[in-house]
Steps between C-alpha positions, in 0.01 A plus 500: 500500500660368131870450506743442234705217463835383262514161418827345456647143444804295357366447163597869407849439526697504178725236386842561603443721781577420878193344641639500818571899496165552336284309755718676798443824355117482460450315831713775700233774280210324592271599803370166523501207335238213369641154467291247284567186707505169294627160555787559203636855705453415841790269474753724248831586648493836291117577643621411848805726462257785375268475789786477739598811362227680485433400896858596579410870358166494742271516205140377496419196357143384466512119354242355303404159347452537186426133233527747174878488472 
């Protein structure tokens, strides 16, 4: 069975916009979500926040290590 998937991160949001809106508004659309795990993220406030979010709004969240980032 192929499935379809959209890919979305930070990097598309435009200079001057409300990253905090933004990243609440595509979280709360997504059906799941796929966080690259690094050393760097894992200890951001403003990743923390989003993942705290995301688990507040019972979303799926499949982490993964990732050394590309």
């Amino acid at each position: 069975m192929l499935c379809a998937c959209n890919l979305w991160y930070d990097n598309g949001i435009h200079s001057g916009s409300d990253w905090n809106l933004e990243i609440a508004e595509h979280l709360l659309n997504a059906e799941c979500i796929l966080f690259m795990v690094t050393a760097n993220s894992i200890q951001s406030e403003y990743v923390k926040d989003e993942l705290n979010f995301a688990r507040a709004k019972n979303k799926k969240i499949y982490l993964q290590p990732s050394i590309f980032f």
